[in-house]
C-alpha positions as CSV (number, residue, x, y, z in Angstrom):
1,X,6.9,-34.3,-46.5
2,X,7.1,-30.8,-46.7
3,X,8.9,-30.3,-50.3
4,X,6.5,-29.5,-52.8
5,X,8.3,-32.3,-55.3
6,X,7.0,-34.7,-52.8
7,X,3.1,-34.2,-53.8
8,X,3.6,-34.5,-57.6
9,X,2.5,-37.7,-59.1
10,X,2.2,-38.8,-62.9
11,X,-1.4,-39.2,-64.2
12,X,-2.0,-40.9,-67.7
13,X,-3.9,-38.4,-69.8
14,X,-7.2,-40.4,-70.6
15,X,-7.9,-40.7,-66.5
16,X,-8.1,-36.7,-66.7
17,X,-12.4,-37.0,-66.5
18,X,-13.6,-34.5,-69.0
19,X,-17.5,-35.5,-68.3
20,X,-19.4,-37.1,-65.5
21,X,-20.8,-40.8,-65.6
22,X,-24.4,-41.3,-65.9
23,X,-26.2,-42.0,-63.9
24,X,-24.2,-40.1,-60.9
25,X,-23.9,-43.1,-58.9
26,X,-21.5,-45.4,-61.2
27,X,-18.5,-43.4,-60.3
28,X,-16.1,-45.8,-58.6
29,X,-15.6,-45.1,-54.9
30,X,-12.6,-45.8,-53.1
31,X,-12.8,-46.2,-49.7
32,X,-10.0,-46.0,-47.1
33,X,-10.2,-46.9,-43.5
34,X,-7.6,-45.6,-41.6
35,X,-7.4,-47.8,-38.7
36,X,-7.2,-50.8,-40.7
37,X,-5.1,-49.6,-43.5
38,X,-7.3,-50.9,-45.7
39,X,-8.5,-50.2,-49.4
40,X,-12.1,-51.1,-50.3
41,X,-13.1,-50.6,-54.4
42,X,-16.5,-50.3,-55.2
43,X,-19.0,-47.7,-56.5
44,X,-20.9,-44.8,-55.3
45,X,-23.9,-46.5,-55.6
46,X,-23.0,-48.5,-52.5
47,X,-21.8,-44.7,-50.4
48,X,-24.3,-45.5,-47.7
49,X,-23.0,-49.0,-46.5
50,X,-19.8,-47.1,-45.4
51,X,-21.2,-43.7,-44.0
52,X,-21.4,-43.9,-40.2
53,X,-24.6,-43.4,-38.8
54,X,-24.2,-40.8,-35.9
55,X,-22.3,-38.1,-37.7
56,X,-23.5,-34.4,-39.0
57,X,-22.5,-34.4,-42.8
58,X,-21.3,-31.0,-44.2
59,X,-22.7,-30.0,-47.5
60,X,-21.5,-26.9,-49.5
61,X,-24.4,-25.2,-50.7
62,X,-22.7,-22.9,-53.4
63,X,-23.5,-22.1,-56.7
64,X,-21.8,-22.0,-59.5
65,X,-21.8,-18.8,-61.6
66,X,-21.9,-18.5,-65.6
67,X,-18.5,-16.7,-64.8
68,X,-17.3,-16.5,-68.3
69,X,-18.9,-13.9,-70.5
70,X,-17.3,-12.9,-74.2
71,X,-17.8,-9.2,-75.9
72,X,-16.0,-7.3,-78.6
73,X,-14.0,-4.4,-77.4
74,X,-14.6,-1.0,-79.0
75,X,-13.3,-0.4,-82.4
76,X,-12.6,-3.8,-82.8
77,X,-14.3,-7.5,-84.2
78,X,-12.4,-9.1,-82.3
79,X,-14.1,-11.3,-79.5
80,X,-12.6,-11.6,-75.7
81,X,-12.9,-13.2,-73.0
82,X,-14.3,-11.9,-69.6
83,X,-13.8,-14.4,-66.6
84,X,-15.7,-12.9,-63.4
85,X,-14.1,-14.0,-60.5
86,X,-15.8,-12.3,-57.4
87,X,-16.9,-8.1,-56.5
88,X,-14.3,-6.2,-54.9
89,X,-14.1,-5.9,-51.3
90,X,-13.4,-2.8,-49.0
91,X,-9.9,-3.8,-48.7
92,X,-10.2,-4.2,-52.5
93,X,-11.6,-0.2,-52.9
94,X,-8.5,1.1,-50.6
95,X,-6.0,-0.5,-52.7
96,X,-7.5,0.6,-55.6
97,X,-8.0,4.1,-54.6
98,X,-4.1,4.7,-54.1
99,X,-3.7,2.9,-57.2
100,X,-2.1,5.2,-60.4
101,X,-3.9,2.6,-62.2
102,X,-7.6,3.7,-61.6
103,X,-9.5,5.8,-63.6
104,X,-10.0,9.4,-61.6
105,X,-13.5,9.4,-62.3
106,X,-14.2,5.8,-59.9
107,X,-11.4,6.6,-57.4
108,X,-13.8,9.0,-55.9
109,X,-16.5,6.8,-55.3
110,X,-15.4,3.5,-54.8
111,X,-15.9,3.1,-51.0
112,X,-19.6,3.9,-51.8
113,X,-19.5,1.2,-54.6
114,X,-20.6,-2.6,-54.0
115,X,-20.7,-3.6,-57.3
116,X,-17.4,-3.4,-58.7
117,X,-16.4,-6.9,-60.2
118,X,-12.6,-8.0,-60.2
119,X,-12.3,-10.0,-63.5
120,X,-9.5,-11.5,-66.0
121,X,-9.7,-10.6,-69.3
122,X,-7.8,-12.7,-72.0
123,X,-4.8,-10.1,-74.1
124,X,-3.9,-6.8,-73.6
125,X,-5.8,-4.4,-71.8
126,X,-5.5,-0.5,-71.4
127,X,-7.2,1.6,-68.4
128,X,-10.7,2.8,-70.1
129,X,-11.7,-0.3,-72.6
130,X,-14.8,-1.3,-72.9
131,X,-16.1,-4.2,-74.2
132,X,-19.9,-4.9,-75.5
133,X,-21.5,-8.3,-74.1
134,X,-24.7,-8.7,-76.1
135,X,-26.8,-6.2,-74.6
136,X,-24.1,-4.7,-72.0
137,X,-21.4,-2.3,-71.4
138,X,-18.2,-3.2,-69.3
139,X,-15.6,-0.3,-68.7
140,X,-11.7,-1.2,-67.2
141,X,-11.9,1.0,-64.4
142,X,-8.3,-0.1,-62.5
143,X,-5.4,-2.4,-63.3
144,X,-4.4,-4.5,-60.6
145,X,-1.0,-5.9,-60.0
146,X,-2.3,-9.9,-59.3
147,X,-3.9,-9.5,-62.6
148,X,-7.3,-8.9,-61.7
149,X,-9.0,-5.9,-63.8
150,X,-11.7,-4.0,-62.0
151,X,-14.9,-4.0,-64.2
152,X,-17.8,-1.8,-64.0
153,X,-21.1,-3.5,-66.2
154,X,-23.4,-1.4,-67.7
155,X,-26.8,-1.8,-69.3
156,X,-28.3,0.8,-72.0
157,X,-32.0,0.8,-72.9
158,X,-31.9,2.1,-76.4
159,X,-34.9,1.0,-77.8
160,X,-36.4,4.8,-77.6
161,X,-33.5,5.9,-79.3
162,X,-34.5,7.8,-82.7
163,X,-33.3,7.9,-86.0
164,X,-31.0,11.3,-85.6
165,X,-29.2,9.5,-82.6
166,X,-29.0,5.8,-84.0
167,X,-28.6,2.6,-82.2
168,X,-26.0,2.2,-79.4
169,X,-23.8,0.0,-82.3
170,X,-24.2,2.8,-84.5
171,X,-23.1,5.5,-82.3
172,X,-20.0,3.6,-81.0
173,X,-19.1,2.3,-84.8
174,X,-15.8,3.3,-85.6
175,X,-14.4,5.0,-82.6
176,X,-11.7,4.0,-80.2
177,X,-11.8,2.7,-77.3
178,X,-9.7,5.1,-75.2
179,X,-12.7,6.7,-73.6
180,X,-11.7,7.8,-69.7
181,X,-15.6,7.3,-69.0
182,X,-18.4,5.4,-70.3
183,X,-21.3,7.5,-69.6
184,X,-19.7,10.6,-70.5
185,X,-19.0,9.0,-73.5
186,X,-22.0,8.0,-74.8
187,X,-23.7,11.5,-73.7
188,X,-21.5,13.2,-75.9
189,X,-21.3,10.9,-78.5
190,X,-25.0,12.8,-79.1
191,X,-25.4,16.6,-81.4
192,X,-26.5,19.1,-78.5
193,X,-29.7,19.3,-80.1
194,X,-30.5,15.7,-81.2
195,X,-33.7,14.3,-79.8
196,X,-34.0,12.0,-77.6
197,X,-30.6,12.3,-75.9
198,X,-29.2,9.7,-73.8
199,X,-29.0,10.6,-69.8
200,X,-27.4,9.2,-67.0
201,X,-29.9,7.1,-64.8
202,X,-29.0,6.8,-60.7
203,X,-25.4,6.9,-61.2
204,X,-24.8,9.7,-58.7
205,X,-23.6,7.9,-56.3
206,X,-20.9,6.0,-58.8
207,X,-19.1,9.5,-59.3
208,X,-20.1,9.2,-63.4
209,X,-20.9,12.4,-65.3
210,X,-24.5,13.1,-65.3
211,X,-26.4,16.2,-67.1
212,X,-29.9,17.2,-65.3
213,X,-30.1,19.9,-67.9
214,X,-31.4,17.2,-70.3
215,X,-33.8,15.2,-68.1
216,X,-34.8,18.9,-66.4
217,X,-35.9,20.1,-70.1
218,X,-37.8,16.9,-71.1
219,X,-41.6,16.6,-70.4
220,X,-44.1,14.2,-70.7
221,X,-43.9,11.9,-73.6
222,X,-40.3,13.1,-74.6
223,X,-39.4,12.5,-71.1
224,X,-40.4,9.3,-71.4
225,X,-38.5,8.5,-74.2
226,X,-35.0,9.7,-72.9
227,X,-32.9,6.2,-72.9
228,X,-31.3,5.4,-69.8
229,X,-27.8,4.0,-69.1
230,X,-27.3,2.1,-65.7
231,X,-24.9,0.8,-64.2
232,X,-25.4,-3.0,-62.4
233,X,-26.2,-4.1,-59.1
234,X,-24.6,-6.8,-57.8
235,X,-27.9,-8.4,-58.2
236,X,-28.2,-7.2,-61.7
237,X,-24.5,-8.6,-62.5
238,X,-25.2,-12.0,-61.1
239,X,-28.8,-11.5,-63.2
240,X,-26.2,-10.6,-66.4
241,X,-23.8,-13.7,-65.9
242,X,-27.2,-15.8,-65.8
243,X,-28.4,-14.6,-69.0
244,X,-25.4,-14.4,-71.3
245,X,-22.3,-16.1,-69.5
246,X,-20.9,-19.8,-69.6
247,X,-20.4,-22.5,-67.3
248,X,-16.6,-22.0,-66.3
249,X,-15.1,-25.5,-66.7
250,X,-12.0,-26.1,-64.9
251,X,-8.2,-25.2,-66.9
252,X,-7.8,-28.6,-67.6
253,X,-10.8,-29.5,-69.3
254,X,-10.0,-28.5,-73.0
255,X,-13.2,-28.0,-74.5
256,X,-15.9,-25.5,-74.4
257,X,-18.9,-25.9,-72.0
258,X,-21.9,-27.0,-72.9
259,X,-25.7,-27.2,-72.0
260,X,-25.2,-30.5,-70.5
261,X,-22.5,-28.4,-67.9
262,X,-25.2,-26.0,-66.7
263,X,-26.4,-29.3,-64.8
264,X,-23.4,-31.8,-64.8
265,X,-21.4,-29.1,-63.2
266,X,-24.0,-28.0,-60.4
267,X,-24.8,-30.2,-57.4
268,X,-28.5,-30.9,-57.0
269,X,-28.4,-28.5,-53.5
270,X,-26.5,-25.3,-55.1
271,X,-28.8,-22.6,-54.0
272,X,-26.0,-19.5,-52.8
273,X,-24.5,-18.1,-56.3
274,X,-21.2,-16.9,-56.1
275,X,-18.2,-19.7,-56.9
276,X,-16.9,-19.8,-60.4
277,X,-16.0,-23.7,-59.4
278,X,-17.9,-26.4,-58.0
279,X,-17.7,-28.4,-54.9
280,X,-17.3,-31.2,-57.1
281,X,-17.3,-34.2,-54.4
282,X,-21.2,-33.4,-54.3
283,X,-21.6,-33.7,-58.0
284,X,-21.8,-37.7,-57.4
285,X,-25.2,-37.5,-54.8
286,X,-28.0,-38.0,-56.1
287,X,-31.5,-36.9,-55.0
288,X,-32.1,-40.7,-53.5
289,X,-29.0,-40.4,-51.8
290,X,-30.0,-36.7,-50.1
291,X,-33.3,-37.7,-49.2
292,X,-32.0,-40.9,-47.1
293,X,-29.2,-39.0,-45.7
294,X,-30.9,-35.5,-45.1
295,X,-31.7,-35.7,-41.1
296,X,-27.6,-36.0,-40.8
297,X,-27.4,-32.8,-43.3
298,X,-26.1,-29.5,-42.5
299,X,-25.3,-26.7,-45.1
300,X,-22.9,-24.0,-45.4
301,X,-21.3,-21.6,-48.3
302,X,-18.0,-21.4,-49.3
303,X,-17.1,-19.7,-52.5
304,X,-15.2,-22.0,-54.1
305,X,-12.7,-19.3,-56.4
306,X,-9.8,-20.1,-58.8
307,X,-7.0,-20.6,-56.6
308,X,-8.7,-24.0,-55.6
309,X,-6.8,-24.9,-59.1
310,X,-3.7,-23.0,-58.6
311,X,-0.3,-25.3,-58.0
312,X,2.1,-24.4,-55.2
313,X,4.8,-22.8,-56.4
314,X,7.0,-22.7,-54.0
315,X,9.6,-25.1,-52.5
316,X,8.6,-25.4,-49.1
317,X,4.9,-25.9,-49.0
318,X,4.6,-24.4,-45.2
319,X,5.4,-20.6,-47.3
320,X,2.5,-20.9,-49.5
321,X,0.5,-18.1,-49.2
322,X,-3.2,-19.7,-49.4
323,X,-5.8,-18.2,-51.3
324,X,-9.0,-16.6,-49.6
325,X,-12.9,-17.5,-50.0
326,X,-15.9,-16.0,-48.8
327,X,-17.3,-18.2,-46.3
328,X,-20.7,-18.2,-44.8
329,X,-22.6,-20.7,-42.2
330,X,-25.5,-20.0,-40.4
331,X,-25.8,-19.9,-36.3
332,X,-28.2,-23.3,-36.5
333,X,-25.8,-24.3,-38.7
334,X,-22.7,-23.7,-36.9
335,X,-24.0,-24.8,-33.7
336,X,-25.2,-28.6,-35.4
337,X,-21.6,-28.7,-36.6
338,X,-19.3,-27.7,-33.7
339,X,-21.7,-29.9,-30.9
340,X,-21.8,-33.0,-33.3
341,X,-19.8,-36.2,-31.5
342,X,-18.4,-36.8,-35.5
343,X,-18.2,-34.7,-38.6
344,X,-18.2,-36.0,-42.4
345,X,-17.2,-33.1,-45.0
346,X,-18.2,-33.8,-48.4
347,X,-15.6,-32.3,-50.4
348,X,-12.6,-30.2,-49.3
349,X,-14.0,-27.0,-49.4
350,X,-16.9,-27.8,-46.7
351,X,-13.8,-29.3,-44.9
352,X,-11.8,-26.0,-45.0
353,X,-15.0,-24.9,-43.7
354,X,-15.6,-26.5,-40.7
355,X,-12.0,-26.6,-39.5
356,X,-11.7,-22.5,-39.9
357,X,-15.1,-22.0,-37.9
358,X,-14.1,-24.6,-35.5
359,X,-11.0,-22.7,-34.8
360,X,-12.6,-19.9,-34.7
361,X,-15.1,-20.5,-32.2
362,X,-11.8,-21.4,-30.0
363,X,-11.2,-18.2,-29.0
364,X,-14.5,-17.1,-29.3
365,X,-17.1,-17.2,-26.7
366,X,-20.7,-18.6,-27.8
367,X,-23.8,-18.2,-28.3
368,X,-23.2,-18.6,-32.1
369,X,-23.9,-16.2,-34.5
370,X,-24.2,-16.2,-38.5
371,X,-20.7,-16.0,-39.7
372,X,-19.4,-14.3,-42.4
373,X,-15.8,-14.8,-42.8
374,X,-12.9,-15.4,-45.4
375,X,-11.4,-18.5,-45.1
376,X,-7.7,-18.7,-45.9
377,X,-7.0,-22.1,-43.6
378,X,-4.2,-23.9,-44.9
379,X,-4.0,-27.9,-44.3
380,X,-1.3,-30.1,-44.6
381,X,1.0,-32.7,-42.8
382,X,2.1,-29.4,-40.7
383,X,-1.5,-28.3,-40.2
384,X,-3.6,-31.5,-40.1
385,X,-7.7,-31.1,-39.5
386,X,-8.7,-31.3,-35.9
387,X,-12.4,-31.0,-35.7
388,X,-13.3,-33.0,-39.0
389,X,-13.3,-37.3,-38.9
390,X,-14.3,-38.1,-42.2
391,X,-13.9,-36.7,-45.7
392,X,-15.5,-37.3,-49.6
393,X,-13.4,-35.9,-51.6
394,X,-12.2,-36.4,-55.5
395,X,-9.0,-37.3,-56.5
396,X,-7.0,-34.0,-57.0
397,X,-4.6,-32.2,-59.0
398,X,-0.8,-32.5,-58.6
399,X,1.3,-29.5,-56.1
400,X,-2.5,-28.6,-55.7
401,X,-2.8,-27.7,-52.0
402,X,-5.9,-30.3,-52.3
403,X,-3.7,-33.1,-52.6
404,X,-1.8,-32.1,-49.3
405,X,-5.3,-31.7,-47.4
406,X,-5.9,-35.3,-48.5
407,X,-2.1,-36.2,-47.1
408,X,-2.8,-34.5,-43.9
409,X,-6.0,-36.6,-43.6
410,X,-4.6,-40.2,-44.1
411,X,-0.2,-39.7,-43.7
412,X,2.4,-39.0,-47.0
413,X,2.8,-42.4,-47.4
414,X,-1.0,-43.1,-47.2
415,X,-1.7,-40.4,-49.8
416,X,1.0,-42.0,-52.3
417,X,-0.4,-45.7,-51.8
418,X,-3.9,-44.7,-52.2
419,X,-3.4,-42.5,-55.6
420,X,-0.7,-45.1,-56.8
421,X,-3.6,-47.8,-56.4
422,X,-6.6,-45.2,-57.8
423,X,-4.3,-45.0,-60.9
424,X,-3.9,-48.5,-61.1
425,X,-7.6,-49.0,-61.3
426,X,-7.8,-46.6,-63.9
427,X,-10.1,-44.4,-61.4
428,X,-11.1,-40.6,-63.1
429,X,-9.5,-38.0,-61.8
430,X,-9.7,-34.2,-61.0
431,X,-13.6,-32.4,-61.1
432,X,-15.4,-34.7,-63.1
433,X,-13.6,-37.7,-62.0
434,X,-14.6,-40.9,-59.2
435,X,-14.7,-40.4,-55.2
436,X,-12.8,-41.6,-52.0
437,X,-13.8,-41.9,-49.1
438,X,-11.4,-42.0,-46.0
439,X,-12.6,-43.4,-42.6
């Protein structure tokens, strides 16, 4: 039960859900009890006849982020891919300050930094690129070894910009994209004497080459024309992602999103941006559902990242290495969920959840507190929840450290009977797919 060969399965193509069903509650639901043994088949519509009455439900409040943004790199036509996955940590800034692999310019300053995103970028990519997305500026600033590339973003306002100078696409027309800094860059991509000049706005603190001489000589009107380059806030690049990125559909879902995915893949309570996947479990409740169920309701955020897809890839699933996610529940929150008699997690992630704090809160002494944490709880038949009763949850990938959460839940051979029968039924799997319910 502990081989990882043991939690593969095969899974006829057309079950592979690339779209939801409309309306939300046609999904089939499967529902297990475990003390009978017993497999019920019927639809979400009939959810409530099976929820017991007296527990706390978790909810996962995230929201998903227009992660994947596309921009031509300097010098190039060619369009690439940007996939934001999350901003870089402290731990994050030491490793990349030791790293040969960082530009010298950012090593200085990145424990002052918050805004630094940790992104995949699709083909090669050199130390220095940057890439133009629609009205923005991203600059490689360090290479990490998991494959991560940490991105600074950028926004220019060039519309003061004369005709001596030219526009942004004019000025950066032709040249190459080996530029150690993007500011610098851009400042002395401009004649000495050309009016207006571009300058550096509140980028101090970054470490990037500012002149003063330039903003120090302008007055008044040709002050005010003096275009500005900025780099992003985290508030800013969350604002970015919203106005030009797309809805990051799962790996397995070959097609491009579309604008039916901005709401099909969002649950009707995502108000905390920050998961580039959805808790998809919640996708099937609708707003009839929430209302009749909220006085049982409790929310929390986990930001559900890209390992939730990843496969084990190794042969003894008790030395996988589990992926982490930024986790936050309030103290209200936490204390409804730890003093409840019974707990129902809708979807694995609010599970995860709940069994790390619960854990947690073993060792620590109360009163509760607002917890911010990473969660990098691991459950299997080795590690099997202790604090959760009840679980909706989708039916999940193969080796996918889901799949052994759901074993742990109901017992290896439980798992295998249940998905054996799902398949059977022609139930739709993975994000997009039907429910179970286990009891």
């Amino acid at each position: 039960m502990f081989a990882l060969s043991s939690y593969d399965y095969p899974l006829p193509k057309h079950l592979i859900a690339t779209a939801p069903i409309y309306p939300r509650e046609a999904a089939k639901l499967l529902v297990y009890d475990r003390a009978k043994e017993h497999i019920t088949h019927t639809t979400f519509a009939h959810l409530l006849e099976f929820i017991p009455k007296d527990c706390i439900i978790a909810l996962n409040n995230t929201r998903v982020l227009k992660a994947r943004i596309y921009g031509k790199k300097l010098g190039t036509q060619t369009s690439r891919e940007i996939f934001f996955h999350r901003f870089a940590t402290r731990d994050d800034f030491s490793a990349l300050a030791s790293s040969a692999n960082t530009l010298e310019s950012t090593c200085a300053s990145l424990l002052d930094s918050s805004a630094l995103a940790l992104c995949q970028i699709r083909g090669r990519v050199k130390l220095g690129d940057i890439f133009v997305c629609a009205r923005f500026y991203a600059q490689v600033v360090a290479l990490l070894d998991n494959g991560y590339r940490a991105i600074r973003f950028f926004s220019l306002k060039d519309s003061a910009l004369g005709e001596q100078c030219g526009s942004v696409a004019k000025i950066m027309k032709g040249t190459t994209a080996k530029v150690a800094n993007l500011p610098q860059f851009l400042q002395s991509s401009h004649s000495p004497t050309a009016k207006p000049a571009i300058a550096v706005q509140g980028v101090a603190e970054a470490g990037f080459f500012r002149n003063p001489r330039i903003l120090e000589e302008a007055k008044g009107a040709e002050r005010e024309s003096i275009a500005t380059l900025t780099p992003l806030s985290q508030e800013a690049v969350l604002a970015m992602l919203e106005e030009i990125g797309h809805i990051p559909l799962p790996p397995y879902i070959k097609r491009a999103s579309n604008d039916n995915d901005i709401k099909d893949y969002q649950t009707l309570f995502a108000t905390q941006a920050g998961a580039i996947a959805a808790p998809t479990a919640s996708l099937h409740l609708s707003s009839t559902m929430l209302e009749a169920l909220k006085e049982q309701l409790v929310y929390l955020t986990l930001h559900i990242g890209a390992g939730t897809f990843a496969s084990v890839d190794v042969p003894d699933i008790r030395e996988h290495t589990m992926h982490t996610e930024s986790l936050h529940i309030t103290a209200q929150a936490l204390e409804r969920l730890l003093c409840a008699k019974s707990r129902l997690c809708v979807g694995t992630s609010a599970l995860r959840s709940v069994e790390f704090a619960a854990r947690l809160y073993e060792t620590h002494p109360k009163p509760y507190a607002d917890l911010h944490a990473q969660c990098d709880i691991f459950l299997h038949l080795g590690n099997k929840p202790r604090y959760v009763d009840y679980l909706l949850t989708n039916f999940h990938l193969p080796k996918s450290t889901l799949t052994m959460l759901v074993a742990s839940m109901v017992g290896y051979e439980q798992w295998r009977k249940i998905y054996e029968q799902a398949i059977a039924k022609e139930y739709r799997f993975y994000s997009y797919g039907d429910a179970m319910l286990i009891l």
